[in-house]
Structure formats: structure tokens, C-alpha cells
PyMOL commands that place a pseudoatom at each C-alpha (Angstrom):
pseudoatom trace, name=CA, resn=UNK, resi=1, chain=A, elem=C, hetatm=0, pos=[-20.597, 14.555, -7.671]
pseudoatom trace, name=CA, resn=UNK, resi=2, chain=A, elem=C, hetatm=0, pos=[-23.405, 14.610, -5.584]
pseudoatom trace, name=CA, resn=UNK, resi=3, chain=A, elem=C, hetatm=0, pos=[-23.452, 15.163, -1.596]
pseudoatom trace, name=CA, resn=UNK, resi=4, chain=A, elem=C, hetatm=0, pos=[-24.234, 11.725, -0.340]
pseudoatom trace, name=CA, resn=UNK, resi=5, chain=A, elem=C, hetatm=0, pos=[-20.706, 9.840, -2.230]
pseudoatom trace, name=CA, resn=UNK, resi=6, chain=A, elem=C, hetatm=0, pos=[-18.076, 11.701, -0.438]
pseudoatom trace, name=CA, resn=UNK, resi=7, chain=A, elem=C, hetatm=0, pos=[-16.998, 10.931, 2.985]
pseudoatom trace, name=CA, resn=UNK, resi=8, chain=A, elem=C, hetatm=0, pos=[-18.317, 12.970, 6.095]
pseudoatom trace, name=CA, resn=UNK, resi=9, chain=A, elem=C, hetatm=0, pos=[-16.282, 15.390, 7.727]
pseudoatom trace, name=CA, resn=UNK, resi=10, chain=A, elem=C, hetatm=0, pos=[-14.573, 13.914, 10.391]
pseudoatom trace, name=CA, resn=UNK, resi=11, chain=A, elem=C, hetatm=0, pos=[-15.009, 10.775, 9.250]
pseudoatom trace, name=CA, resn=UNK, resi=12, chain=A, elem=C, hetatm=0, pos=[-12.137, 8.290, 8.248]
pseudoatom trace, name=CA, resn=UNK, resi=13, chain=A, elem=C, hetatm=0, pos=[-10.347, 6.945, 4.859]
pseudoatom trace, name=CA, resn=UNK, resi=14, chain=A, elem=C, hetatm=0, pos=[-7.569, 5.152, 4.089]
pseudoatom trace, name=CA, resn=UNK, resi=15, chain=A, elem=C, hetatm=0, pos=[-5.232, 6.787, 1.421]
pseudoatom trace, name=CA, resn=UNK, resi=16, chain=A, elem=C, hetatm=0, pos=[-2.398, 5.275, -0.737]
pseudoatom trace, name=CA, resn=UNK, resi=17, chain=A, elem=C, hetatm=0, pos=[0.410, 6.929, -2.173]
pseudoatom trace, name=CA, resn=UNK, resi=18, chain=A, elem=C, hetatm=0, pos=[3.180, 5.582, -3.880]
pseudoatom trace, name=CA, resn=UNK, resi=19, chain=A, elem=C, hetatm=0, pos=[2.105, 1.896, -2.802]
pseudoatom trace, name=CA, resn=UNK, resi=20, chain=A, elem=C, hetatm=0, pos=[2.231, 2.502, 0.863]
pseudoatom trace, name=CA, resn=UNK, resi=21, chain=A, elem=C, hetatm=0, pos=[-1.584, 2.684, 2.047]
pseudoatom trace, name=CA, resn=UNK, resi=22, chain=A, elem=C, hetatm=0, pos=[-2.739, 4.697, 5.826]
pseudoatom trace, name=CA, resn=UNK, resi=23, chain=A, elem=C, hetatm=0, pos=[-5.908, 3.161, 6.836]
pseudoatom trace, name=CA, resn=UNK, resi=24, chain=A, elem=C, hetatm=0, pos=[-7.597, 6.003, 9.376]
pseudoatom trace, name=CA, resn=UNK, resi=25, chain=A, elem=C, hetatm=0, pos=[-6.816, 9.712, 7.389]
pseudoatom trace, name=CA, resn=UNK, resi=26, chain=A, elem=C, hetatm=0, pos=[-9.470, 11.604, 8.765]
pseudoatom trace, name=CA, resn=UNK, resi=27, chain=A, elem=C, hetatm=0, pos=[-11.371, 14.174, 6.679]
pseudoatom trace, name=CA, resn=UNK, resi=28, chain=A, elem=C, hetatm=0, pos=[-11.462, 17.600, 7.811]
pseudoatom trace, name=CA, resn=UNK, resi=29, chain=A, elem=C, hetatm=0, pos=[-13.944, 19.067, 4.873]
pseudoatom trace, name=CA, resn=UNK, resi=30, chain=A, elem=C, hetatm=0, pos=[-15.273, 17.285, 1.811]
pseudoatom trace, name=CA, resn=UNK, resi=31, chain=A, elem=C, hetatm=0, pos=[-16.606, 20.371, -0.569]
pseudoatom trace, name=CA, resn=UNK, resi=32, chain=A, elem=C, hetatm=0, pos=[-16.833, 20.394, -4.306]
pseudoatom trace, name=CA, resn=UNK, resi=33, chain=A, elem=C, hetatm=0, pos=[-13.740, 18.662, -5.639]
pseudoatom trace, name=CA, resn=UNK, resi=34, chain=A, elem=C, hetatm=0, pos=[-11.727, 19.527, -2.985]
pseudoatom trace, name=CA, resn=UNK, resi=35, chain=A, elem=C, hetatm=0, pos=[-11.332, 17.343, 0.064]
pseudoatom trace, name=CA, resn=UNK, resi=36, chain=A, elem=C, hetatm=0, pos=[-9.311, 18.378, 3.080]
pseudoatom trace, name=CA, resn=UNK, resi=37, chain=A, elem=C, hetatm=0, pos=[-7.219, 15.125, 5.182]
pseudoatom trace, name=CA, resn=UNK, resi=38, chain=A, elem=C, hetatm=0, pos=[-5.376, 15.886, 8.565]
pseudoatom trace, name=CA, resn=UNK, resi=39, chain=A, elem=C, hetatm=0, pos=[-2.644, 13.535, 8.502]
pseudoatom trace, name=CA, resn=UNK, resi=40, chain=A, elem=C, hetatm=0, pos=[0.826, 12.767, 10.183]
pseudoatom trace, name=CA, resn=UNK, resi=41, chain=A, elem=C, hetatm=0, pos=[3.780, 15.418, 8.908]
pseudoatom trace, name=CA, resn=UNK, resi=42, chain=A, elem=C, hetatm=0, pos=[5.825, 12.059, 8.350]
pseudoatom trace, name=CA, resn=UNK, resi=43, chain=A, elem=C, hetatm=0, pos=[3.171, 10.837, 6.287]
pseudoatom trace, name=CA, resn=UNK, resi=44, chain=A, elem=C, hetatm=0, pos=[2.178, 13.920, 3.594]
pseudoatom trace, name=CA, resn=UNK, resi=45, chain=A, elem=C, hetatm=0, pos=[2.165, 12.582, 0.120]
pseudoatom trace, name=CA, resn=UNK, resi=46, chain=A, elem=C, hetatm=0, pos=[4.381, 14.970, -1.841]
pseudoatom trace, name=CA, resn=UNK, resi=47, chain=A, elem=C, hetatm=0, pos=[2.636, 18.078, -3.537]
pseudoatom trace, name=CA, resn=UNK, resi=48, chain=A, elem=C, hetatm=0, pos=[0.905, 17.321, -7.485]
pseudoatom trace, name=CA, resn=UNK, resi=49, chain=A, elem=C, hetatm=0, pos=[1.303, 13.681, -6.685]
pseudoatom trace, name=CA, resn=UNK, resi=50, chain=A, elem=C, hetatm=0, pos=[-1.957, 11.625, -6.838]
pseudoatom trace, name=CA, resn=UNK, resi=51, chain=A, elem=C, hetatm=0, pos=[-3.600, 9.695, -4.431]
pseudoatom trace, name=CA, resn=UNK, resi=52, chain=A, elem=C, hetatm=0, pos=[-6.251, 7.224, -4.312]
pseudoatom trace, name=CA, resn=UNK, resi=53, chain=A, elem=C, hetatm=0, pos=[-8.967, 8.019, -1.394]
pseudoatom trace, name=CA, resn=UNK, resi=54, chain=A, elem=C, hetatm=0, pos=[-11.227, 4.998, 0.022]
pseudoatom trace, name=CA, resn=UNK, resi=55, chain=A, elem=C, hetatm=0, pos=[-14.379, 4.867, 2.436]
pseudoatom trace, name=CA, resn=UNK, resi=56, chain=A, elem=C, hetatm=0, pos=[-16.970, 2.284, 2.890]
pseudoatom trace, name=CA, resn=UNK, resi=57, chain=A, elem=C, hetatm=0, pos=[-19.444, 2.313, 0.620]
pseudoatom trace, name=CA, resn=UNK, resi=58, chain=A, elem=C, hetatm=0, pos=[-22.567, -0.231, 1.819]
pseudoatom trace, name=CA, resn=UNK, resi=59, chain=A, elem=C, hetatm=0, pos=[-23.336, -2.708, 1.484]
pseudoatom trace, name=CA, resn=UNK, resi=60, chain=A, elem=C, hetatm=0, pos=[-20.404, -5.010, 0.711]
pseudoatom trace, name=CA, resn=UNK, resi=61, chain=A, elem=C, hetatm=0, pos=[-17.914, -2.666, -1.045]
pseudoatom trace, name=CA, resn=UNK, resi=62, chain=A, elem=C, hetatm=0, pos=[-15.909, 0.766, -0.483]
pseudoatom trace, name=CA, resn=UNK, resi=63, chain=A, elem=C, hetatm=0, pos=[-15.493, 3.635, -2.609]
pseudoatom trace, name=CA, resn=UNK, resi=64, chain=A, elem=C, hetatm=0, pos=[-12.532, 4.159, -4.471]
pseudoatom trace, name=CA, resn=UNK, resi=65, chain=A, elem=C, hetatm=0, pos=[-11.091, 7.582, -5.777]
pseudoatom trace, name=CA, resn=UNK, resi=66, chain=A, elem=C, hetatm=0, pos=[-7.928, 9.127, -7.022]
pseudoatom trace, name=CA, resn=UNK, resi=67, chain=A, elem=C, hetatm=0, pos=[-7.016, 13.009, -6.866]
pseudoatom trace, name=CA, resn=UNK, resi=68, chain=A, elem=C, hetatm=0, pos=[-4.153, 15.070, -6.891]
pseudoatom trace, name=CA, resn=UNK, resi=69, chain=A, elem=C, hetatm=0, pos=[-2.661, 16.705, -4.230]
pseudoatom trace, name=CA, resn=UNK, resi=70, chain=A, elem=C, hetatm=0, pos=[-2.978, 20.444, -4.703]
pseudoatom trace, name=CA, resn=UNK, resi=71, chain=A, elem=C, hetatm=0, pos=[-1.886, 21.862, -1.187]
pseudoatom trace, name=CA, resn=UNK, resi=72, chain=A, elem=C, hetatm=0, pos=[-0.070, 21.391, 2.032]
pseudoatom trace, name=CA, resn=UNK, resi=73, chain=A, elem=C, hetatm=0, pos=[0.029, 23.092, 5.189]
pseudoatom trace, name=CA, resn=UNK, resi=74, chain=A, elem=C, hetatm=0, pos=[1.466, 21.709, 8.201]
pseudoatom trace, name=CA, resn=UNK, resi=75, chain=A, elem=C, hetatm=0, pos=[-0.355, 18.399, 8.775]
pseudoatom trace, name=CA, resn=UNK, resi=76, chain=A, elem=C, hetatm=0, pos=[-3.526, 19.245, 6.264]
pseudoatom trace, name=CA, resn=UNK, resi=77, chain=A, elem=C, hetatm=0, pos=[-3.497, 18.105, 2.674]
pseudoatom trace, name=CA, resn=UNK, resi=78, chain=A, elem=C, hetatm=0, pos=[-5.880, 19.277, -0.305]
pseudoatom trace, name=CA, resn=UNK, resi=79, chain=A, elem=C, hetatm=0, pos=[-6.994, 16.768, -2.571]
pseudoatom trace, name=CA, resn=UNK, resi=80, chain=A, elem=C, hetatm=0, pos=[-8.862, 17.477, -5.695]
pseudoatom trace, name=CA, resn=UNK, resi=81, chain=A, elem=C, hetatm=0, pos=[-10.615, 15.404, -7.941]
pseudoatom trace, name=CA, resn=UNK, resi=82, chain=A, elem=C, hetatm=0, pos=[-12.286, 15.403, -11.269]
pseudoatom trace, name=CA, resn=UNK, resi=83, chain=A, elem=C, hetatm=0, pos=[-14.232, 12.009, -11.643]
pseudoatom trace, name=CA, resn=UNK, resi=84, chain=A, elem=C, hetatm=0, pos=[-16.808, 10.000, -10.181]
pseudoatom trace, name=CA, resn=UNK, resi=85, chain=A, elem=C, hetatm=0, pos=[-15.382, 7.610, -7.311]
pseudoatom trace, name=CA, resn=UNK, resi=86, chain=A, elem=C, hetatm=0, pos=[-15.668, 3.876, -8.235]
pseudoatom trace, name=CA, resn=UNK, resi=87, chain=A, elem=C, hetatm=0, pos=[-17.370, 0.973, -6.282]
pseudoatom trace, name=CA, resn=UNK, resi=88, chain=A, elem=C, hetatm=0, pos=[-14.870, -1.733, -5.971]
pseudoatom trace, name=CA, resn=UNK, resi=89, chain=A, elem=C, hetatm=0, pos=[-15.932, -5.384, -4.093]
pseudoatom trace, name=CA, resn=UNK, resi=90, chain=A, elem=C, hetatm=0, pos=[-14.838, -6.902, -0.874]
pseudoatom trace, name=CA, resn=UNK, resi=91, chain=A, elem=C, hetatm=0, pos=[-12.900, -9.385, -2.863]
pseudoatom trace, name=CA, resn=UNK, resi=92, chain=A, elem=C, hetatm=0, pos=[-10.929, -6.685, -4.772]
pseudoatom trace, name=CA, resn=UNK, resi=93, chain=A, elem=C, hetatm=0, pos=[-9.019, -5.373, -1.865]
pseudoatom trace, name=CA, resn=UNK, resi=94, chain=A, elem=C, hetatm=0, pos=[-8.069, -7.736, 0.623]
pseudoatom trace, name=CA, resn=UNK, resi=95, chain=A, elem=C, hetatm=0, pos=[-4.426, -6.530, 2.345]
pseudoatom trace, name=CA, resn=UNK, resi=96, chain=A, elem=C, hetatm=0, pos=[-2.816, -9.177, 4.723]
pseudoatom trace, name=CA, resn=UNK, resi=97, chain=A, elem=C, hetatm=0, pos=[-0.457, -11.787, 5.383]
pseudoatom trace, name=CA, resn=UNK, resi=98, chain=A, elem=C, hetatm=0, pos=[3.065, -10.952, 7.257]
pseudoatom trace, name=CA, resn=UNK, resi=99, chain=A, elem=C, hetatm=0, pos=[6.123, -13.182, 7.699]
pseudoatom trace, name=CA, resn=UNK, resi=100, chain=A, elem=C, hetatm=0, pos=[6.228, -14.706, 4.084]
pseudoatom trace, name=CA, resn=UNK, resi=101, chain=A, elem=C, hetatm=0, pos=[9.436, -15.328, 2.509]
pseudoatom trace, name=CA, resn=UNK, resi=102, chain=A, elem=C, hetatm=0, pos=[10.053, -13.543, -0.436]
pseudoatom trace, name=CA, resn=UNK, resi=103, chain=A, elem=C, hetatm=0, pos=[12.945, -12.764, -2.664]
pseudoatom trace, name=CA, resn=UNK, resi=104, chain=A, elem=C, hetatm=0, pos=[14.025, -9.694, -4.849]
pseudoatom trace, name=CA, resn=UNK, resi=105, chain=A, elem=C, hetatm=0, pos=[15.604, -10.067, -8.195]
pseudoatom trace, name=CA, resn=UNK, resi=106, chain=A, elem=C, hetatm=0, pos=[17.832, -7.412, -9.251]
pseudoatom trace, name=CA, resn=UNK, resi=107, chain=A, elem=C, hetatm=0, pos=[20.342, -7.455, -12.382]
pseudoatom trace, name=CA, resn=UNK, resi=108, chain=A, elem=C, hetatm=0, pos=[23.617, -8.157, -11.466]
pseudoatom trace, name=CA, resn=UNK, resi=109, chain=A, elem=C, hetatm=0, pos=[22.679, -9.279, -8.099]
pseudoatom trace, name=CA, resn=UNK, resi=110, chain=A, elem=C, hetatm=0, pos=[22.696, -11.585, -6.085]
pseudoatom trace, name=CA, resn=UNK, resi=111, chain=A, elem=C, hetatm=0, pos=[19.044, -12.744, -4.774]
pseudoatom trace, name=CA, resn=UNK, resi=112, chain=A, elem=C, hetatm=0, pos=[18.094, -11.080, -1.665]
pseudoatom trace, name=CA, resn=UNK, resi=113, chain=A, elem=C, hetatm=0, pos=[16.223, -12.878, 0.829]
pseudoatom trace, name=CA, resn=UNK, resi=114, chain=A, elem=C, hetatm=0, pos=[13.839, -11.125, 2.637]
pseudoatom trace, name=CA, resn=UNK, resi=115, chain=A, elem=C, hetatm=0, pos=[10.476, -11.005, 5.107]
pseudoatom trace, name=CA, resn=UNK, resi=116, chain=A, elem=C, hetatm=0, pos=[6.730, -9.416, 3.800]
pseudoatom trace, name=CA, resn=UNK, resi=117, chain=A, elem=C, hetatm=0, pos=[5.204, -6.806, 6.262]
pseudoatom trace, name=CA, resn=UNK, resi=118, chain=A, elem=C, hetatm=0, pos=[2.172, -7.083, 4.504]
pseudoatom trace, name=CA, resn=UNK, resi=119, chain=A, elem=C, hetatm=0, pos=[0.900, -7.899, 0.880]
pseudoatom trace, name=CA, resn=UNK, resi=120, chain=A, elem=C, hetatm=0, pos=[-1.942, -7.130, -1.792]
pseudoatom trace, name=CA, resn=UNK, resi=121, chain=A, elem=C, hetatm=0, pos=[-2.121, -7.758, -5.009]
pseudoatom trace, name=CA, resn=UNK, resi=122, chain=A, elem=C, hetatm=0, pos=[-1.153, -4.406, -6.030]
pseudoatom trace, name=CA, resn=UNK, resi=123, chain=A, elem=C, hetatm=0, pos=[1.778, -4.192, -3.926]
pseudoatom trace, name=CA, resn=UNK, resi=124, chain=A, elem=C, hetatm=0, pos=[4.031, -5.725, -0.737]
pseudoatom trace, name=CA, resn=UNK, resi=125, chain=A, elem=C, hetatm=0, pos=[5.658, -3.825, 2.410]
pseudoatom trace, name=CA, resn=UNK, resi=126, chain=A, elem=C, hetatm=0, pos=[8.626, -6.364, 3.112]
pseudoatom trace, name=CA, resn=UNK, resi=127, chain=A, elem=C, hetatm=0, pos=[12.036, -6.236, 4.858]
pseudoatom trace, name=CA, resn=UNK, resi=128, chain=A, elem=C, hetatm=0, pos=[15.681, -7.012, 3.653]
pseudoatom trace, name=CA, resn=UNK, resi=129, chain=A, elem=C, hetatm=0, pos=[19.179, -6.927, 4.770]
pseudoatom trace, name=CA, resn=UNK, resi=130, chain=A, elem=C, hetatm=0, pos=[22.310, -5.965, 3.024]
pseudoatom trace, name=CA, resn=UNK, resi=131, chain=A, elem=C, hetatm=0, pos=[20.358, -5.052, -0.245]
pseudoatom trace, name=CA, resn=UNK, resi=132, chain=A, elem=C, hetatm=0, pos=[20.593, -1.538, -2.441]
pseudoatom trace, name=CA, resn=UNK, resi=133, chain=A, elem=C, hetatm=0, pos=[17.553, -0.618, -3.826]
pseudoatom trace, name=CA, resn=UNK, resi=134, chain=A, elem=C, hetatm=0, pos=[16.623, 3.095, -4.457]
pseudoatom trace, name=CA, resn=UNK, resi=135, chain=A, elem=C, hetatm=0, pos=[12.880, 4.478, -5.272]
pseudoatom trace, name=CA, resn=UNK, resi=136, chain=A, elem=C, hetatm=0, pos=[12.045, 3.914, -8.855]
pseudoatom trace, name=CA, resn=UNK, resi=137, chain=A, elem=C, hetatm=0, pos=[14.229, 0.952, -9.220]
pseudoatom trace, name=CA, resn=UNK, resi=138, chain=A, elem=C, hetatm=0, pos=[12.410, -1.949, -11.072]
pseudoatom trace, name=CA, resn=UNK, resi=139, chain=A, elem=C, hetatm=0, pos=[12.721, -5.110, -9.395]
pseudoatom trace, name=CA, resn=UNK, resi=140, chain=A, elem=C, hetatm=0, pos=[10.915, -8.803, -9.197]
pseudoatom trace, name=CA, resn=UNK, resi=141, chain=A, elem=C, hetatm=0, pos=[9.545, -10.243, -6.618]
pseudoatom trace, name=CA, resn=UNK, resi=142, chain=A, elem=C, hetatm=0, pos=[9.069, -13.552, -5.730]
pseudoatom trace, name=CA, resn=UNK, resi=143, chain=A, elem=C, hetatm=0, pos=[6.830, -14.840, -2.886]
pseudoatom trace, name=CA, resn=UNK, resi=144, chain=A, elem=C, hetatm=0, pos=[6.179, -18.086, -0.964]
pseudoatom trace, name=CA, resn=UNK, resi=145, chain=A, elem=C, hetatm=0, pos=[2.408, -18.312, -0.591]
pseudoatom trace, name=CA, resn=UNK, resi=146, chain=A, elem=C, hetatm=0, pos=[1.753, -21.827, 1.909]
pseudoatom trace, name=CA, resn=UNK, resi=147, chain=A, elem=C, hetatm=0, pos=[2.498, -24.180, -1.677]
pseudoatom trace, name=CA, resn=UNK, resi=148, chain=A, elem=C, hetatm=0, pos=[2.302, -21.241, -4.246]
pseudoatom trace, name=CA, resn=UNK, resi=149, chain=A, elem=C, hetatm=0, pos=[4.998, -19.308, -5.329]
pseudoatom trace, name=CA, resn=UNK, resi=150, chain=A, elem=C, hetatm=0, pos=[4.031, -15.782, -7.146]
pseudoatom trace, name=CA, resn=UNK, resi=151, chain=A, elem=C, hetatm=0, pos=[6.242, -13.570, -9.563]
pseudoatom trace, name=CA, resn=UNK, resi=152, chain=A, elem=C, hetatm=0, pos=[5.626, -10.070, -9.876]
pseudoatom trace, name=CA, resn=UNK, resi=153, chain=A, elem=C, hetatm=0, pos=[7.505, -7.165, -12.080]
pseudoatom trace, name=CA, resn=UNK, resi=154, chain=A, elem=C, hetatm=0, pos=[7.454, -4.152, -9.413]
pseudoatom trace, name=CA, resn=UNK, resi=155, chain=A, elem=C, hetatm=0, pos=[8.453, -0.867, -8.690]
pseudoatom trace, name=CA, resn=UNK, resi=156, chain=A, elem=C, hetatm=0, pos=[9.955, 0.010, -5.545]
pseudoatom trace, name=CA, resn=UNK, resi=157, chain=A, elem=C, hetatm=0, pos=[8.270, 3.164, -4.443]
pseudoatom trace, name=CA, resn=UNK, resi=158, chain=A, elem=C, hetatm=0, pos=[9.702, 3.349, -1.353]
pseudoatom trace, name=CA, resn=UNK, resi=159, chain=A, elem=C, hetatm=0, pos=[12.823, 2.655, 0.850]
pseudoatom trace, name=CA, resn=UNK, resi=160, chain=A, elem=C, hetatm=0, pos=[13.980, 3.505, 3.722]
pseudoatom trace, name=CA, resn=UNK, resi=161, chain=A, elem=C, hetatm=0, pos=[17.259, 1.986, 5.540]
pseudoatom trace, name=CA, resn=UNK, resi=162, chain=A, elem=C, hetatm=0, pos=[18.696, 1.748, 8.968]
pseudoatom trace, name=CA, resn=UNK, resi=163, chain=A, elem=C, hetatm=0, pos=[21.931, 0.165, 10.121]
pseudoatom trace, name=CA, resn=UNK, resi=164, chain=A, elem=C, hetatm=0, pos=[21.837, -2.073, 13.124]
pseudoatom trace, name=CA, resn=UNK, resi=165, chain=A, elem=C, hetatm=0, pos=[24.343, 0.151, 15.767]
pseudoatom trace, name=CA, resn=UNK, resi=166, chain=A, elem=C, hetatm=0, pos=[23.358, -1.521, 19.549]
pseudoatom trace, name=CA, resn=UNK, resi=167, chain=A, elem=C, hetatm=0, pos=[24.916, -3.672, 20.746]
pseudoatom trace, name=CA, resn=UNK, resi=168, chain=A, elem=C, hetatm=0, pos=[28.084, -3.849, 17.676]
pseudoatom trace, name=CA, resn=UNK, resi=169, chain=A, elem=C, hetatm=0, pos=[27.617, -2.704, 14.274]
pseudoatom trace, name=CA, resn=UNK, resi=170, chain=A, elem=C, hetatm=0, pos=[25.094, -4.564, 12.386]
pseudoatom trace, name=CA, resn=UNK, resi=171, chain=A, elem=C, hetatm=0, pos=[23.644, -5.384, 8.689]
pseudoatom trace, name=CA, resn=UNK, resi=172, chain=A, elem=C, hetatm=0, pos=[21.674, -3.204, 6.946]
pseudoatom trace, name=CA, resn=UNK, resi=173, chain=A, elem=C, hetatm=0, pos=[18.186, -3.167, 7.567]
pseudoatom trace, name=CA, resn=UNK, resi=174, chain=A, elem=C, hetatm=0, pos=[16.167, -2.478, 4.880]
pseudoatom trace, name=CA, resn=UNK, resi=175, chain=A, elem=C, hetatm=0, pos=[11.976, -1.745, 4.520]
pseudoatom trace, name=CA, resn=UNK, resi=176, chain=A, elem=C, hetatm=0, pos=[11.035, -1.702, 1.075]
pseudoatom trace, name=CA, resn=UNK, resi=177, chain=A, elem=C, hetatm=0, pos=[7.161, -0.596, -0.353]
pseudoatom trace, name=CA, resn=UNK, resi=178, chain=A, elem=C, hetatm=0, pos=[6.974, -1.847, -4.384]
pseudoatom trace, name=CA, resn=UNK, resi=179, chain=A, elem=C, hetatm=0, pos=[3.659, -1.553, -6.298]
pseudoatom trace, name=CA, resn=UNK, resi=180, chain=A, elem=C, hetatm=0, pos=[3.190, -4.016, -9.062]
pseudoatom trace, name=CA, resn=UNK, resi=181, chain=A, elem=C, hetatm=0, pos=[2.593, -1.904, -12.301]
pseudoatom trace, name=CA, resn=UNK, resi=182, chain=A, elem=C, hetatm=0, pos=[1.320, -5.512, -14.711]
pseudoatom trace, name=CA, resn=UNK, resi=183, chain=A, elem=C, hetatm=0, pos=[-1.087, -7.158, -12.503]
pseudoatom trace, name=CA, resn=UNK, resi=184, chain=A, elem=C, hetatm=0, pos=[-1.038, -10.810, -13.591]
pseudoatom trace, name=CA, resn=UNK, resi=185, chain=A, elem=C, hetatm=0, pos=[-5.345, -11.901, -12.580]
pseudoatom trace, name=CA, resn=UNK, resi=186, chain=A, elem=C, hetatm=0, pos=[-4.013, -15.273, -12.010]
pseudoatom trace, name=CA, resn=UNK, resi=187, chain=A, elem=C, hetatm=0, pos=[-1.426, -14.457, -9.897]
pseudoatom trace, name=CA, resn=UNK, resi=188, chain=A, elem=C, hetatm=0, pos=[-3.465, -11.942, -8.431]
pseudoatom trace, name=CA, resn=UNK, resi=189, chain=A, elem=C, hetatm=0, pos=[-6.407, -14.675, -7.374]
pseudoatom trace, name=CA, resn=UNK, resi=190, chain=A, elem=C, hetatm=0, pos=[-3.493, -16.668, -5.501]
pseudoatom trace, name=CA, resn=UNK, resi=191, chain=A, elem=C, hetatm=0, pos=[-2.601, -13.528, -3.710]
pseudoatom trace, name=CA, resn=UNK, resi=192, chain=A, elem=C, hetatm=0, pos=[-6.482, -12.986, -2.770]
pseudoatom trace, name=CA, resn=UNK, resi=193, chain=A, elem=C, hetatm=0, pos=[-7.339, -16.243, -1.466]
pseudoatom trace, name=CA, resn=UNK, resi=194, chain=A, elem=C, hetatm=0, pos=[-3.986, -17.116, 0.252]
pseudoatom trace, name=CA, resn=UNK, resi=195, chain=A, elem=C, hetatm=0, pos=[-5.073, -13.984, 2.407]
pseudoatom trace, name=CA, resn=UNK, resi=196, chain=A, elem=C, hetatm=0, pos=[-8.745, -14.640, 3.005]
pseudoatom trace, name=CA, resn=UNK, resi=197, chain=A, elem=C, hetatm=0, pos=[-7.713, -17.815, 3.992]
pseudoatom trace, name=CA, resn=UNK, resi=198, chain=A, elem=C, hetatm=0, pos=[-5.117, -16.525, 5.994]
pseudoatom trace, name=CA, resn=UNK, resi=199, chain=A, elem=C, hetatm=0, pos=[-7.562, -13.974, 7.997]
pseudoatom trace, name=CA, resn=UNK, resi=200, chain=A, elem=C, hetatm=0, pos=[-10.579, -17.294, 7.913]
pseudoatom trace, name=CA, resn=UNK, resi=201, chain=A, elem=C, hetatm=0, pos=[-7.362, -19.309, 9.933]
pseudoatom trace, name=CA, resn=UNK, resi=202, chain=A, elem=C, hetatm=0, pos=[-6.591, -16.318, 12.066]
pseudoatom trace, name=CA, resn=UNK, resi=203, chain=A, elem=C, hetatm=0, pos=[-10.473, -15.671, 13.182]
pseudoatom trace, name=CA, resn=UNK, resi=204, chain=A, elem=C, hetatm=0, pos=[-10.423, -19.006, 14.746]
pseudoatom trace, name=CA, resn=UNK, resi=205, chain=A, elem=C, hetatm=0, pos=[-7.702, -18.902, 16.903]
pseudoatom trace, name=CA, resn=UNK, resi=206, chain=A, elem=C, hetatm=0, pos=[-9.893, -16.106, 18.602]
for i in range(1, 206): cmd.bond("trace and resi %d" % i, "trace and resi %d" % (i + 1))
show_as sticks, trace
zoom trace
């Protein structure tokens, strides 16, 4: 790979793993195939898992690049990849929205209303109560978009729970990350402009 694709030292790039993305990872080297990140402890992706890396990439796109994690130590990850990072579009990656209802299907269970944190087309951050759901789990998800209502088959990737203590013992809170391994491209296009819209409404306001 030549030079000019990879991301500067000490620049910035947001990585995903497992579904859950970090926007500002910032690059300690970029050598070779081997590309060093300083990133929270909390957040390390676990060892030999793989990643996908992306920077800008001008004029109207970002690159896009998976690699596996091939070292740790303390709060610096190794990343090493064998392939040519793609060019994906503005269009292809829009993240947003927040405060949609949404729903999660399990078998044998009753439906669980929840909250989404955020949403893409590839996956959802959202927020239950009272529900058990473990890592791996498949699940469906349904979500209220303004008059639209998606489906998506999805794997929760992660889940992590806290029970409400102050001021009496509470429900279970739960925050649940869930990629969507079938992407559905009409489904997917709802997703994308409910969110561009979304962000076009919220740049008014301002």
C-alpha cells in the first residue's frame, strides 16, 4: 500500500469492533501493515479480533479498512492488515438518530420495549429494561422511523447491565450494541434518509 492512503501519525480514525464504533482513535505509527492506535484501556478490542479502521479520504468519502488485532500493551493496539483500504461514499455511512422506539424480539419472550442511542444501517446502540440478552444472542429488531417501521435480524455484540440502586432498588438497565449480519438495501435506504433528514432538521434549529 503506498505512503499517501494510510492515516498520519497522530492523526485521528474512528474504529469499530464488534458493532460499537469510537470516532477519534488516534494513530501513533502507520508503517507497513502494521498500524499502531492509542486508545482507552476500557475500550481495547480483544486480541486476533478484527477491526475496521476509517479516515477521511477527499473529497466526499473516507477510507475504509479492516485488520486484525495482533498486539496489546497497556492502552496501544497493533493492527495489521493485508488489503487495500476501500473508498466508501458520504451516503454509505451516515450514524445518527437517538430516542427512537424500538423493540427486541426474542423466542419465548415477551417483546421488550426499548430506547436507540444511536443507529446505522449496520447496527443500533439502544437501551432496555428488565430484558436478558447475552453477547452472541440473535435477536430482531424493530424500529419506529417518523412513519416507517424497519425489521432487522441482528446480533447482539454487546451488553452491558446495571441495576438501578439510589434512591430504592430499581429495574434493570440494560445498553445493548447489535450489528445486523443480512443488510436488507431497502430497509437500509429508510435507515439512511430518516437520518440525513434527521441531521438536515437538526442544522436548522442552529
Amino acid at each position: 500500500m503506498s505512503a499517501p492512503l494510510l492515516p498520519a501519525d497522530g492523526s485521528y480514525v474512528e474504529l469499530t469492533s464488534f458493532g460499537e464504533t469510537m470516532p477519534e482513535v488516534r494513530v501513533v505509527q502507520a508503517s507497513g501493515t502494521v498500524i499502531t492506535l492509542s486508545l482507552a484501556v476500557a475500550d481495547l478490542p480483544p486480541a486476533n479480533s478484527t477491526v475496521t479502521l476509517r479516515w477521511a479520504a477527499a473529497p466526499r468519502g473516507r477510507y475504509a479498512l479492516s485488520a486484525q488485532v495482533v498486539a496489546i500493551d497497556g492502552n496501544r493496539v497493533e493492527v495489521r492488515f493485508s488489503g487495500e483500504p476501500a473508498i466508501e461514499q458520504s451516503r454509505d455511512y451516515v450514524r445518527g438518530g437517538g430516542g427512537e422506539p424500538i423493540v427486541l424480539l426474542l423466542p419465548s419472550e415477551e417483546p421488550a420495549q426499548g430506547q436507540v442511542h444511536d443507529l446505522s444501517e449496520h447496527s443500533v446502540r439502544a437501551r432496555f429494561t428488565d430484558v436478558t440478552v447475552r453477547p452472541g444472542d440473535d435477536i430482531t429488531l424493530r424500529i419506529q422511523l417518523d412513519d416507517e417501521i424497519v425489521s432487522f435480524p441482528a446480533r447482539a455484540t454487546k451488553v452491558s447491565s446495571m441495576r438501578q440502586q439510589v434512591p430504592s432498588r430499581g429495574p434493570l438497565q440494560v445498553e445493548l450494541v447489535a450489528v445486523f449480519p443480512e443488510i436488507d438495501e431497502h430497509q437500509a435506504k429508510i435507515v439512511r434518509h430518516y437520518i440525513l433528514q434527521a441531521q438536515l432538521r437538526a442544522r436548522r434549529q442552529y
